[in-house]
MIDOSE-1310 file (N, C-alpha, C; in nm, 2 decimals, decimal comma, always signed):
residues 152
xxxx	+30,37/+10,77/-2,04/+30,24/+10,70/-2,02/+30,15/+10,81/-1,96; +30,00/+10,82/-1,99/+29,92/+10,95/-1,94/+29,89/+10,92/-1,80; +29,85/+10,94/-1,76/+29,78/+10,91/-1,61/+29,65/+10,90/-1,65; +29,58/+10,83/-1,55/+29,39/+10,83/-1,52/+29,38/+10,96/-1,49
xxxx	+29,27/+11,02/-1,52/+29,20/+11,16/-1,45/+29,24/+11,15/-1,28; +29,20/+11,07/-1,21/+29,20/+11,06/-1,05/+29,34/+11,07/-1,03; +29,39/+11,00/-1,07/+29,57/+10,98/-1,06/+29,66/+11,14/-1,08; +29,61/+11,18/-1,18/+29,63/+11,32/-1,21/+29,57/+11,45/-1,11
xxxx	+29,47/+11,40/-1,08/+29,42/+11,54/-1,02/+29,47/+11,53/-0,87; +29,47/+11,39/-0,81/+29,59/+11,35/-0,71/+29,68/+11,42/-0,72; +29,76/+11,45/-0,80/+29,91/+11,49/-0,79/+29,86/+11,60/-0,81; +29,78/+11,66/-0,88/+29,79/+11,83/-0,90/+29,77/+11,89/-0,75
xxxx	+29,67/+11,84/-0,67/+29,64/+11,84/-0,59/+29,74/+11,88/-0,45; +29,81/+11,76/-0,47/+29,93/+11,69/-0,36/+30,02/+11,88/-0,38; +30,06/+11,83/-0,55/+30,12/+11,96/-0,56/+30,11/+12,11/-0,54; +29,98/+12,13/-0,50/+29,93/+12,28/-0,54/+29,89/+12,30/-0,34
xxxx	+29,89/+12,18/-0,28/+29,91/+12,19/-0,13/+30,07/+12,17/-0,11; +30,11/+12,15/-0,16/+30,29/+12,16/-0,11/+30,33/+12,28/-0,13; +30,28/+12,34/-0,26/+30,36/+12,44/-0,31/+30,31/+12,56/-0,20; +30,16/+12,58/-0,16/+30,13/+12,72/-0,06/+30,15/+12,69/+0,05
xxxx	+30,15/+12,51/+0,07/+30,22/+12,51/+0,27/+30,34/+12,50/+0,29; +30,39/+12,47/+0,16/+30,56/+12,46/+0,20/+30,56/+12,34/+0,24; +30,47/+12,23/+0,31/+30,49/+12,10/+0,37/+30,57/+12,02/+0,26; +30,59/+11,91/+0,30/+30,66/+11,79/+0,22/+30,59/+11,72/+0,20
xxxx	+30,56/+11,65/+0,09/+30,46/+11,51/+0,06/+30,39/+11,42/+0,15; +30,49/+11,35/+0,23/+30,44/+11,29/+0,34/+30,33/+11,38/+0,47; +30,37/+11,47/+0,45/+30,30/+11,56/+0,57/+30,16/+11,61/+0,48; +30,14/+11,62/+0,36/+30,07/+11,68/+0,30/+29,92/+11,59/+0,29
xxxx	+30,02/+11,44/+0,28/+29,95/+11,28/+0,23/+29,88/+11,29/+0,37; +29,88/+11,28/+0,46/+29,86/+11,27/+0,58/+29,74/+11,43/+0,63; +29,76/+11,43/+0,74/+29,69/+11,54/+0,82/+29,84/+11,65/+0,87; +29,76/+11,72/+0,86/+29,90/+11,89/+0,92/+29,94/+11,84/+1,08
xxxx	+30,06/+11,93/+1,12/+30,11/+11,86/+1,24/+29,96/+11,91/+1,37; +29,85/+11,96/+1,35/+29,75/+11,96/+1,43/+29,67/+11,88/+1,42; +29,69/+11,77/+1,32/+29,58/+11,66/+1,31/+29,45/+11,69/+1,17; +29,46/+11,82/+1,16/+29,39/+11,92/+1,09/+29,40/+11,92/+0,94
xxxx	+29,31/+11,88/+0,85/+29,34/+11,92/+0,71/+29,39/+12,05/+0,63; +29,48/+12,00/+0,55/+29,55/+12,12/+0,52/+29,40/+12,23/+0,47; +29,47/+12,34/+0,46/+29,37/+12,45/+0,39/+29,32/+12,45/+0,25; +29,43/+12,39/+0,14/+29,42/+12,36/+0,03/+29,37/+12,20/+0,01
xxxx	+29,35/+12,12/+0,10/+29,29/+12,00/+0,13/+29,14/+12,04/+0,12; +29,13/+12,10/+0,24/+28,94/+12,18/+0,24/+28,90/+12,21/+0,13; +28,98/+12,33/+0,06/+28,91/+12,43/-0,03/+28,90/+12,36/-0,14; +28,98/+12,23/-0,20/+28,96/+12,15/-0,31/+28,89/+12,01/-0,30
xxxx	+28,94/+12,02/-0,18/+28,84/+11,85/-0,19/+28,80/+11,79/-0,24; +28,66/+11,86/-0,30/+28,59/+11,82/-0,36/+28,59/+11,85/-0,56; +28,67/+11,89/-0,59/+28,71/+11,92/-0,72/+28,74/+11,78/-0,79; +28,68/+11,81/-0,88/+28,75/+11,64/-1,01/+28,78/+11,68/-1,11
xxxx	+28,78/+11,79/-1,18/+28,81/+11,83/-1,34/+28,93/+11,94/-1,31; +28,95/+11,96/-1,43/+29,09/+12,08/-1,41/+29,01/+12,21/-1,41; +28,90/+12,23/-1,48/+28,83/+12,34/-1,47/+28,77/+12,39/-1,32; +28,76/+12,30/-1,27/+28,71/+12,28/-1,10/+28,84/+12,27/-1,03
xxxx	+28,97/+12,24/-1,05/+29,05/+12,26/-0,96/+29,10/+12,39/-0,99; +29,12/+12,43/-1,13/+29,21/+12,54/-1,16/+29,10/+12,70/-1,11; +28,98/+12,67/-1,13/+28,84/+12,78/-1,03/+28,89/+12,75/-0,87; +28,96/+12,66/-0,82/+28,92/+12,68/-0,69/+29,10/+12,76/-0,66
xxxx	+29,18/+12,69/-0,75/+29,30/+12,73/-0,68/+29,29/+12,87/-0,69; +29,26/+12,98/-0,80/+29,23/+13,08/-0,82/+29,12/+13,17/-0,69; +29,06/+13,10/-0,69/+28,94/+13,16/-0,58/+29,04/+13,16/-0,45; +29,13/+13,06/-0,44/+29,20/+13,02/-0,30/+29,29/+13,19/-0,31
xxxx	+29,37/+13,18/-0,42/+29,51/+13,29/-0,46/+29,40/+13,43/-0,40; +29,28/+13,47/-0,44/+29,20/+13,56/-0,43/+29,18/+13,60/-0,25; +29,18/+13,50/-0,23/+29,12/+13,50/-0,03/+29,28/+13,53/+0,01; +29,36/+13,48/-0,05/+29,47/+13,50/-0,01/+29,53/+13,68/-0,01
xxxx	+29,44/+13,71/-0,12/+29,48/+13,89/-0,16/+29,40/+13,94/-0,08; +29,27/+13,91/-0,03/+29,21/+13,97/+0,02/+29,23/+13,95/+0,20; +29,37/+13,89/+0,23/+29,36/+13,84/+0,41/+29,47/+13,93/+0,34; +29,54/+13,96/+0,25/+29,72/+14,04/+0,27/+29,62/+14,18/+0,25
xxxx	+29,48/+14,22/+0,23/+29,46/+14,37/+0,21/+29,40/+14,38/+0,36; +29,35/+14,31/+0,44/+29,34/+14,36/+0,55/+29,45/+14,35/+0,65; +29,52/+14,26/+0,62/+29,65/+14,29/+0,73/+29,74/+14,40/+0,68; +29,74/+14,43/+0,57/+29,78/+14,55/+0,54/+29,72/+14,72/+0,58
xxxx	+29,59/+14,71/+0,57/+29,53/+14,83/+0,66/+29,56/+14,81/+0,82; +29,59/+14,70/+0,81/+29,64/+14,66/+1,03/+29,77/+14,76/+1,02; +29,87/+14,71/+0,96/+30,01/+14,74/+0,92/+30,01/+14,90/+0,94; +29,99/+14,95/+0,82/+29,94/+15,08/+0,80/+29,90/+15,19/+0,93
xxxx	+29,73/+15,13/+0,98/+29,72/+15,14/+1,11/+29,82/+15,16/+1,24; +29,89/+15,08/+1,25/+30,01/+15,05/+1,33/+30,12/+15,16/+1,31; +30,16/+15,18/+1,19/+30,26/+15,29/+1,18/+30,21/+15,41/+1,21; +30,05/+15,46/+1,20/+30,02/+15,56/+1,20/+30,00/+15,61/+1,37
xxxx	+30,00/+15,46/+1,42/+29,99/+15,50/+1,57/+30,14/+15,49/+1,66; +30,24/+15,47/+1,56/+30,34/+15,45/+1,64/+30,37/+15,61/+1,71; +30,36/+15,63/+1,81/+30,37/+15,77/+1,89/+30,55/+15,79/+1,95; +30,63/+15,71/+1,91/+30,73/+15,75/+1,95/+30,83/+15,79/+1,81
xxxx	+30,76/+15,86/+1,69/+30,82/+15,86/+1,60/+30,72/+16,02/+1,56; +30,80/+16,13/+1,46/+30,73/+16,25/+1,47/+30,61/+16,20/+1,35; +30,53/+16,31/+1,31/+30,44/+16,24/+1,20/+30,50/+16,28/+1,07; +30,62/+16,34/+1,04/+30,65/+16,32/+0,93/+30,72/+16,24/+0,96
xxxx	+30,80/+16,13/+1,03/+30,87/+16,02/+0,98/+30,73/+15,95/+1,02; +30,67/+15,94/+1,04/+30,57/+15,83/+0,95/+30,53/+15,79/+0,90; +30,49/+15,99/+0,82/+30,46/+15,95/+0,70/+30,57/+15,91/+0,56; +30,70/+15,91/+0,63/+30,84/+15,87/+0,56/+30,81/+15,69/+0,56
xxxx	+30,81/+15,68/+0,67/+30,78/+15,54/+0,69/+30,70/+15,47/+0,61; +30,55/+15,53/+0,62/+30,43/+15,44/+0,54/+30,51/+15,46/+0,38; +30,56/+15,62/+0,34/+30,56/+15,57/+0,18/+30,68/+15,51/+0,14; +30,76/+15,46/+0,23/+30,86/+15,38/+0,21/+30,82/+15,24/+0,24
xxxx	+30,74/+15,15/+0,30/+30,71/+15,08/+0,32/+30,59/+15,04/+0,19; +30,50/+15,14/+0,12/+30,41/+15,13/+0,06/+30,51/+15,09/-0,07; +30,63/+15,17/-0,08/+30,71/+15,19/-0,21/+30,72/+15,00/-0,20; +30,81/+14,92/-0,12/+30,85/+14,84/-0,06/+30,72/+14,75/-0,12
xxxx	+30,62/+14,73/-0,08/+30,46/+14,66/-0,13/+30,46/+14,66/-0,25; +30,48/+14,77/-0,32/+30,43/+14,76/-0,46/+30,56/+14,68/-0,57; +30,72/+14,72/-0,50/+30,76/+14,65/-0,55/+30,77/+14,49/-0,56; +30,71/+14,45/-0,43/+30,70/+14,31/-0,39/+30,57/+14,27/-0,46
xxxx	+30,48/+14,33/-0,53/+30,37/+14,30/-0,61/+30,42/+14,27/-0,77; +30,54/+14,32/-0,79/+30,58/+14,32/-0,91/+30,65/+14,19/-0,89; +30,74/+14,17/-0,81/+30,80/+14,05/-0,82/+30,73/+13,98/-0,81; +30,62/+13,95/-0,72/+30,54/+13,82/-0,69/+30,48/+13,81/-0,85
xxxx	+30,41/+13,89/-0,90/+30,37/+13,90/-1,01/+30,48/+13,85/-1,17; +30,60/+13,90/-1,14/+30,69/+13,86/-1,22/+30,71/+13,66/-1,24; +30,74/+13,62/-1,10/+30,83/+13,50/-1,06/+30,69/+13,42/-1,13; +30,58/+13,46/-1,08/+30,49/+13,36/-1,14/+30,37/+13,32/-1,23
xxxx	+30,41/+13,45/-1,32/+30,34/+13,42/-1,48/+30,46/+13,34/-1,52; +30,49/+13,45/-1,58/+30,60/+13,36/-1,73/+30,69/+13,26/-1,67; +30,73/+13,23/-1,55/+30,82/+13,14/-1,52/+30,74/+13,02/-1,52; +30,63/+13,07/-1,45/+30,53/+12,92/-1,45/+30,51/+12,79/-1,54
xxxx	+30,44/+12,91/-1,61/+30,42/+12,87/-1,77/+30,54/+12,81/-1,84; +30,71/+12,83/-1,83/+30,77/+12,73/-1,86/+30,80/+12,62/-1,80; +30,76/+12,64/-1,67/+30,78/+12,51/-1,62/+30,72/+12,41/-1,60; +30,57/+12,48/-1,63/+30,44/+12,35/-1,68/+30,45/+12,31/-1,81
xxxx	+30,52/+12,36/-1,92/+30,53/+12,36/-2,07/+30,39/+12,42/-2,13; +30,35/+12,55/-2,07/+30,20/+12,53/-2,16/+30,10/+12,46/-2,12; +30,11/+12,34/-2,00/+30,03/+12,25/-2,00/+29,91/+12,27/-1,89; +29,80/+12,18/-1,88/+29,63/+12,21/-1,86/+29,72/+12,24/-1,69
xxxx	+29,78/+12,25/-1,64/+29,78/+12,20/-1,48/+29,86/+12,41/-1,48; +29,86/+12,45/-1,56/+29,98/+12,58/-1,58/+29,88/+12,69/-1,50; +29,74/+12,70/-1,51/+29,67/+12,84/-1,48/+29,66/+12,77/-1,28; +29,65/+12,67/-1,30/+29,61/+12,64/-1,16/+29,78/+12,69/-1,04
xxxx	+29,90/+12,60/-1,14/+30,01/+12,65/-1,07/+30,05/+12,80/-1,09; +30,01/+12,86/-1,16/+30,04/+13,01/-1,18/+29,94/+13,07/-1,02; +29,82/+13,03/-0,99/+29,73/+13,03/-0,92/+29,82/+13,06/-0,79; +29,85/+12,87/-0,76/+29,90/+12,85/-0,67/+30,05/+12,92/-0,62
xxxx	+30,10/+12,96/-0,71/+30,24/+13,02/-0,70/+30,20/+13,16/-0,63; +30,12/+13,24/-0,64/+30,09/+13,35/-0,63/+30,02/+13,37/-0,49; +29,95/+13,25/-0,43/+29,87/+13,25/-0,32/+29,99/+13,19/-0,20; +30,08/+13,15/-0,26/+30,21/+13,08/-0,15/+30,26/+13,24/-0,17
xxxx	+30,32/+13,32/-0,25/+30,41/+13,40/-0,22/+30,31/+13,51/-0,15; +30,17/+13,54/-0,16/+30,09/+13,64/-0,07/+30,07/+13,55/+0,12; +30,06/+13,45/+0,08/+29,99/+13,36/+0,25/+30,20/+13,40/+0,30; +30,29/+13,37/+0,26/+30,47/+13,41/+0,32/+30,44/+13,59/+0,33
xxxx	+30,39/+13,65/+0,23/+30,36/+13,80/+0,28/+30,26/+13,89/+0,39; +30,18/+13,80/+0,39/+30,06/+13,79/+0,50/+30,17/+13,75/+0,66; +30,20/+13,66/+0,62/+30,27/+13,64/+0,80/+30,40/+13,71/+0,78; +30,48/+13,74/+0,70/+30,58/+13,82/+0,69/+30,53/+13,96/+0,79
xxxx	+30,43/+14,02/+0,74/+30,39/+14,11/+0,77/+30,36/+14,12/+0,91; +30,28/+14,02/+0,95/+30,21/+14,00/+1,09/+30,32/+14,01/+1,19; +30,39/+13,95/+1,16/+30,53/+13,91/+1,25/+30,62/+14,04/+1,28; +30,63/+14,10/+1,18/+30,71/+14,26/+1,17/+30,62/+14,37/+1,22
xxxx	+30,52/+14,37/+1,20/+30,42/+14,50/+1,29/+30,30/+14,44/+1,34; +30,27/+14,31/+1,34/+30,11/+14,28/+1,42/+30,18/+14,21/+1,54; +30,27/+14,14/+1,54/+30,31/+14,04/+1,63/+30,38/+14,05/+1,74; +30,37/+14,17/+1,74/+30,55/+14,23/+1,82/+30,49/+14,30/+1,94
């Protein structure tokens, strides 16, 4: 049976905030445990078509590359100042850590084209979850990062 438009964009919706907060349905249906609308709640809100959700989830994946490129010049920054290490193991450090980034761009980039795509079958909701898949594994790399050299 198809769904109505609203019914559908509901669930894309529901789904494309579960999939970057990791929350569960219930928590997602609702307000975040601060009372607070999720982030993917805000940024779509107002979306009704798939061309308007699949533009925003994209724009969302984008903000998301662009908070992992400045915590990354933090990161960077940080090794360069670590003073209890000589500057050639630093600079051992950064290009092993850099090596480390690019391969984690490949995977992220791997797991969520083509796998996507079969698990939407091709279907209109596929560019938005390719979107979404990509802005969940950068927003886990963003605090991954924070926690290992900003947080400490």
């Amino acid at each position: 049976m198809l769904q109505s438009r609203p019914a559908a964009r509901t669930q894309l919706l529901l789904l494309l905030t579960i999939v970057i907060l990791g929350s569960s349905p219930a928590a997602v249906l609702g307000q975040t445990a601060a009372g607070a609308a999720s982030p993917m709640e805000v940024a779509c809100a107002d979306k009704s078509s798939n061309v308007e959700i699949t533009a925003c989830a994209a724009a969302f994946a984008a903000k998301a590359d662009r908070d992992l490129n400045a915590v990354w010049q933090r990161v960077l920054s940080s090794i360069d100042g670590a003073t209890h290490l000589t500057k050639a193991q630093r600079a051992d450090w950064r290009a092993k850590l850099t090596a480390a980034q690019r391969h984690w761009v490949a995977f992220k980039t791997a797991d969520c084209r083509e796998p996507v795509g079969y698990e939407w079958f091709g279907g209109t909701g596929m560019s938005s979850a390719v979107s979404t898949c990509l802005a969940k594994h950068t927003l886990d790399r963003v605090q991954d990062l924070k926690a290992r050299y900003l947080d400490r």
